[in-house]
C-alpha positions as CSV (number, residue, x, y, z in Angstrom):
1,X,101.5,75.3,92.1
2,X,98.3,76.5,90.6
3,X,95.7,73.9,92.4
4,X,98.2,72.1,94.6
5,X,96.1,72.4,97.6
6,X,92.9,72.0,96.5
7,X,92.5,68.3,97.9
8,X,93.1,69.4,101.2
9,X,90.0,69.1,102.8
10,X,89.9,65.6,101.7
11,X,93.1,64.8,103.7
12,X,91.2,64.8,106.8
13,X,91.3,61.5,107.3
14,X,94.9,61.6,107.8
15,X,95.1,63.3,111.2
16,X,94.0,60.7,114.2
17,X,96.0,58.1,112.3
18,X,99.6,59.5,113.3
19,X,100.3,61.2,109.5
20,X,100.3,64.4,107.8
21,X,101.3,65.9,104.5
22,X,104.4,68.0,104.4
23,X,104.0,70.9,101.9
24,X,108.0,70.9,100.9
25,X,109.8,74.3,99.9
26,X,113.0,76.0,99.4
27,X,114.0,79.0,101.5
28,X,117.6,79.9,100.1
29,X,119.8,77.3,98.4
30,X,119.2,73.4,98.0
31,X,118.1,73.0,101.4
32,X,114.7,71.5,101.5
33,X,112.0,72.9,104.5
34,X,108.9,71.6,105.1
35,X,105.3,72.8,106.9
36,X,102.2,70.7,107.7
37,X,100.0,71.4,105.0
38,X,96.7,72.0,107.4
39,X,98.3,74.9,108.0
40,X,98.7,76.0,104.5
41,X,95.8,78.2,103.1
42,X,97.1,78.8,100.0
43,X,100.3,79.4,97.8
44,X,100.7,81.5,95.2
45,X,103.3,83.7,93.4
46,X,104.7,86.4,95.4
47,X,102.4,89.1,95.3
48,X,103.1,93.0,94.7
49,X,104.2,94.3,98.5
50,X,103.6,97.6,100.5
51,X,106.2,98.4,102.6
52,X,104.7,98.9,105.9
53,X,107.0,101.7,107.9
54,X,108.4,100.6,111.8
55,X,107.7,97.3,111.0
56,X,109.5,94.3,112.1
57,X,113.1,93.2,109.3
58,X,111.8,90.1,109.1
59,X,108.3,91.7,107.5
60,X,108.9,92.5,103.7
61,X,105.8,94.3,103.3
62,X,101.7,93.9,103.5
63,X,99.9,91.9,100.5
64,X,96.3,92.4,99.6
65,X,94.9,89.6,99.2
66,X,90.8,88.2,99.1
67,X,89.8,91.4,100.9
68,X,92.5,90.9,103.3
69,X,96.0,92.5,104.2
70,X,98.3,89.9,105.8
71,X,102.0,90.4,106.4
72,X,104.5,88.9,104.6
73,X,107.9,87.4,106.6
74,X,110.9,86.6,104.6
75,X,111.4,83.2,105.4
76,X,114.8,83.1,105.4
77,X,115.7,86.3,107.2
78,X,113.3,85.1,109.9
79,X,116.0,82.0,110.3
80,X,118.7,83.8,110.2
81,X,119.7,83.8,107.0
82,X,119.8,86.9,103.8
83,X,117.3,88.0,102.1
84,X,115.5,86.6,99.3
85,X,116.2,89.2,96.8
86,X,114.7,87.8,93.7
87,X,110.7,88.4,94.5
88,X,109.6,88.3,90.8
89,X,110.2,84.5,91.0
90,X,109.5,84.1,94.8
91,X,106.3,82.1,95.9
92,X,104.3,83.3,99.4
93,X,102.9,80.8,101.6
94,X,99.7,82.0,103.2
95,X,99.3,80.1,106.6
96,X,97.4,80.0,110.0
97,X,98.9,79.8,113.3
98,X,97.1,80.8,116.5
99,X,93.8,82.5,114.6
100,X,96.0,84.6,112.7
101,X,96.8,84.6,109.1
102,X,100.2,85.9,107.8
103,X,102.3,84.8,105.1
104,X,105.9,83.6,104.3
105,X,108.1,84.4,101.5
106,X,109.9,81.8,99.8
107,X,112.3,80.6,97.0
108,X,110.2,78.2,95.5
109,X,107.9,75.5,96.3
110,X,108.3,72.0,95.5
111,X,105.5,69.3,96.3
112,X,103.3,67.7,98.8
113,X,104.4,64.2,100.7
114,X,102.2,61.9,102.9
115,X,104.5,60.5,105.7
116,X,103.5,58.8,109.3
117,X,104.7,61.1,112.8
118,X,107.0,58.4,113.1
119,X,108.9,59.3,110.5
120,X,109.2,62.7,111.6
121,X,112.1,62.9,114.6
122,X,113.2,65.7,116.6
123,X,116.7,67.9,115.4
124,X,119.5,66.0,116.5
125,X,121.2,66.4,120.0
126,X,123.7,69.6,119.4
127,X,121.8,71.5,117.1
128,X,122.2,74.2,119.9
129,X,119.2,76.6,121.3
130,X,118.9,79.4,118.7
131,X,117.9,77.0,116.0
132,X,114.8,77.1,114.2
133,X,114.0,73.7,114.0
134,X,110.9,72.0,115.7
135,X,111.9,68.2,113.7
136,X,113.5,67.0,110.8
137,X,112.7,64.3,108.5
138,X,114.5,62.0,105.1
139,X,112.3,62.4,101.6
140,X,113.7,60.4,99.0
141,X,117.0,60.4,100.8
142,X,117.2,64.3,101.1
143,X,117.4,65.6,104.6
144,X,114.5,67.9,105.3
145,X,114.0,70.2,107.9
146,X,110.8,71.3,109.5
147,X,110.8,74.8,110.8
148,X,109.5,76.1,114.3
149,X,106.9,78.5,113.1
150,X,105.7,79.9,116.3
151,X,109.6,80.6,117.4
152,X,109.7,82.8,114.2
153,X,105.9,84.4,115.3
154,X,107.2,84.9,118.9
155,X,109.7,87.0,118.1
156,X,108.5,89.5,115.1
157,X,105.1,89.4,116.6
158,X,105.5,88.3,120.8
159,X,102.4,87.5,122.4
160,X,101.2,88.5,125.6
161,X,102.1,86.2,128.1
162,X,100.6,88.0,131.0
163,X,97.2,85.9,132.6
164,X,94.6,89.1,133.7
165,X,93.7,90.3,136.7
166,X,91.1,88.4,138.4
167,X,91.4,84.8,136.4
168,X,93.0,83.4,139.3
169,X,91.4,83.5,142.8
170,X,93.8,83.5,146.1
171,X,92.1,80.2,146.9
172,X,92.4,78.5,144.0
173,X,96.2,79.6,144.0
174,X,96.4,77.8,147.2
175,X,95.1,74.8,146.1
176,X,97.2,74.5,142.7
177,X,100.3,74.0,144.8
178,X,98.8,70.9,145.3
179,X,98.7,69.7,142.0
180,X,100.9,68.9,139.0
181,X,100.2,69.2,135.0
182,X,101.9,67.1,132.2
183,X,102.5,69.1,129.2
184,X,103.9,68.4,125.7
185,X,105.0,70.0,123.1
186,X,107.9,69.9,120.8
187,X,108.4,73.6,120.6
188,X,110.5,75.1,123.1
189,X,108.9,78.3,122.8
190,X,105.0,76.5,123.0
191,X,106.4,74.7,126.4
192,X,108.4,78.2,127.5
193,X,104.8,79.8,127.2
194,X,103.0,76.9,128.6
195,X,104.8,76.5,131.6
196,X,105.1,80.1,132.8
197,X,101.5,80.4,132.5
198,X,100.7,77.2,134.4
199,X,103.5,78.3,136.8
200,X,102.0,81.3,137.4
201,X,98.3,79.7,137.8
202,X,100.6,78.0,141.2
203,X,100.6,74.4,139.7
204,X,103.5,72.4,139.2
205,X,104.3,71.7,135.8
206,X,106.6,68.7,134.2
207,X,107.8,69.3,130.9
208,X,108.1,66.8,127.7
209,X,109.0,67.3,123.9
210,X,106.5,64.7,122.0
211,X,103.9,62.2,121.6
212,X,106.0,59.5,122.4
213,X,108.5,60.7,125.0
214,X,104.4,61.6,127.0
215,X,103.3,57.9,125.9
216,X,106.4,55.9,127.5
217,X,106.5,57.8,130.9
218,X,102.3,57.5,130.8
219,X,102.8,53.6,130.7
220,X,105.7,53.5,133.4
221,X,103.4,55.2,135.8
222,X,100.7,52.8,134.7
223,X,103.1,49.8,134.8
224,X,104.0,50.8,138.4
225,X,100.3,50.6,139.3
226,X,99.7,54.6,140.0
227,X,96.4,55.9,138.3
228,X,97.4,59.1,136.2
229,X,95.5,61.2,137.5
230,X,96.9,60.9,140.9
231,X,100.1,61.6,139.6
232,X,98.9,64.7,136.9
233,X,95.6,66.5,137.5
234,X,95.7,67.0,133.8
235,X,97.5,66.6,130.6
236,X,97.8,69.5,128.2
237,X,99.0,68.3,124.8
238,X,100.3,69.9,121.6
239,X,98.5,68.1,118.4
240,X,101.7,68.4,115.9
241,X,104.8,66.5,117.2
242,X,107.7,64.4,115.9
243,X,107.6,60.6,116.6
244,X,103.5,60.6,117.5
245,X,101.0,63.3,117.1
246,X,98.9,64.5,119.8
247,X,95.9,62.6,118.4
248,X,97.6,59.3,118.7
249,X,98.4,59.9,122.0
250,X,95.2,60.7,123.3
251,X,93.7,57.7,121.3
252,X,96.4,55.7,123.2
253,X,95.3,56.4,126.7
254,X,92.2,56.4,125.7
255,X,92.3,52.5,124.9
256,X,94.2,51.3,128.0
257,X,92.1,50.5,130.8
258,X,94.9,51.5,133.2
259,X,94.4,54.9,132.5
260,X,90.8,55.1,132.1
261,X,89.5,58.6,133.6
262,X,92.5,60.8,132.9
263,X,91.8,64.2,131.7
264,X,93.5,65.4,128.6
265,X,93.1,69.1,126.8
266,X,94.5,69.4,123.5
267,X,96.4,72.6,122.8
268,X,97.3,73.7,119.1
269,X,97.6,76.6,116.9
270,X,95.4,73.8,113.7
271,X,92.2,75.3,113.1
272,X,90.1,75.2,116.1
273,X,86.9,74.1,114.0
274,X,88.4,71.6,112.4
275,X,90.0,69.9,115.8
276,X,86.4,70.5,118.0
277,X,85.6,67.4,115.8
278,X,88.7,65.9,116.2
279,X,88.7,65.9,120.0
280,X,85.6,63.9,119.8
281,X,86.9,61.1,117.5
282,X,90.0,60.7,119.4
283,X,88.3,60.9,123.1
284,X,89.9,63.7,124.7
285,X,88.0,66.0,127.2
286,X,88.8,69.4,125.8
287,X,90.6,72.0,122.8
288,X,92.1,74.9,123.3
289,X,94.1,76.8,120.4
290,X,97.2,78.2,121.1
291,X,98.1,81.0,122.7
292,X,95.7,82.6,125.3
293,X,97.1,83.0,128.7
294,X,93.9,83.9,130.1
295,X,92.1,80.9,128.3
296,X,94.9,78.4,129.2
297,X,94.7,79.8,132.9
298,X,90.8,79.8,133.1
299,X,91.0,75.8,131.4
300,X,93.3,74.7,134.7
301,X,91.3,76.9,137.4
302,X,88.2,75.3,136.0
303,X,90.3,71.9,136.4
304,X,91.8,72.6,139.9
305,X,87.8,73.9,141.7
306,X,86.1,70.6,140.2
């Protein structure tokens, strides 16, 4: 795997065009995972680990690594799953989620694909609530499943969900219970968190799971002749989803006429730098990485007083 991501900054180009690059691995057995490679920092042989005392199950140990000391999560004890027990052959994926930098312990890694959003779909109706799916998707006939990262983060590492003192004025409380917000995301934890802090901000908040499911029930309201904003004071939209990516979708509205003027933050634990330019190519208003109650809160106050 020595090299395998060293073209990734010249994969830019994918993102705004509804595709991504699936860094494929195995977690226990011949079951085949996948994670979006701009979340990938690097992979490399499973390191020597400190065991760090009180420490969550799922976290095997501590590696030192560039100056750094990132956790290490067992992948598949962190779905539910036994440990991996063999480590000398193991392989640790560093990622990024949310401006922090852990890393996840796997049984092996296999390759990178290039596939389009729309070949990505969301787990199929039954899978039931615990899962740890956020979409699954066919490579060369082989199912594979994409795993909900920030469910795993939320529970070894839970964020605070608690919007401080003072972000939110009695006035402008008032005047969010006149409004409503369209969120998406295809993780039930990201819209859990979303919605309770939006809810709590005193706006009402309508939930949906991906690009698509947002684009179809933006063009009945534009088909029925309703401006969106009168409908939504705001959309607040993940980037990484099954069917269309949050890019598409803004790119979408953004060329129909109908919907000219509709305001539109973009809400994603990618790297913040890297989607500041995004957000200008694709035409939406506004980026904010995921998860800062405060942030979020202060974004939709800032909304509701102009």
């Amino acid at each position: 795997m020595a090299g395998v991501l060293d073209s990734v900054n010249k994969r830019t180009q994918l993102v705004g065009e509804n595709r991504l690059e699936l860094l494929l691995f195995r977690v226990n057995g011949r079951q085949i995972y996948g994670i979006n490679v701009f979340k990938v920092r690097e992979v490399l042989q499973c390191p020597n680990l400190t065991i760090l005392p009180g420490s969550h199950s799922v976290v095997r140990g501590i590696a030192h690594i560039r100056s750094g000391t990132i956790p290490i999560m067992d992948m598949s004890m962190a779905t539910g799953h036994k440990p991996l027990t063999d480590l000398s052959t193991a392989f640790v994926i560093i990622t990024e989620y949310n401006g922090k930098t852990q890393g996840f312990l796997v049984a092996g890694v296999e390759r990178i694909v290039n596939m389009n959003w729309d070949e990505i779909h969301p787990p199929p109706k039954g899978t039931g609530r615990d899962h740890y799916l956020t979409a699954v998707t066919r490579v060369d006939e082989q199912l594979v499943e994409i795993i909900d990262v920030e469910k795993i983060l939320a529970e070894v590492a839970p964020v605070n969900e608690e919007i401080s003192e003072g972000v939110i004025s009695q006035e402008t409380h008032e005047a969010a219970r006149q409004r409503k917000v369209l969120i998406v995301d295809d993780s039930r934890i990201a819209r859990k968190q979303v919605s309770r802090c939006l809810e709590h901000v005193g706006v009402e908040v309508v939930a949906l799971e991906d690009g698509l499911q947002a684009w179809q029930h933006l063009q009945e309201i534009a088909d029925n002749n309703e401006r969106l904003q009168d409908r939504y004071m705001m959309m607040i939209s993940d980037i990484e989803m099954p069917e269309m990516d949050g890019y598409t979708l803004t790119a979408k509205v953004r060329a129909d006429s109908r919907m000219a003027g509709f305001f539109i933050v973009l809400h994603s634990s990618l790297s913040g730098v890297f989607n500041k330019a995004m957000v200008e190519k694709v035409g939406a208003n506004d980026f904010i990485a995921k998860f800062d109650p405060d942030v979020l809160a202060e974004r939709v106050v800032r909304q509701i007083e102009s």
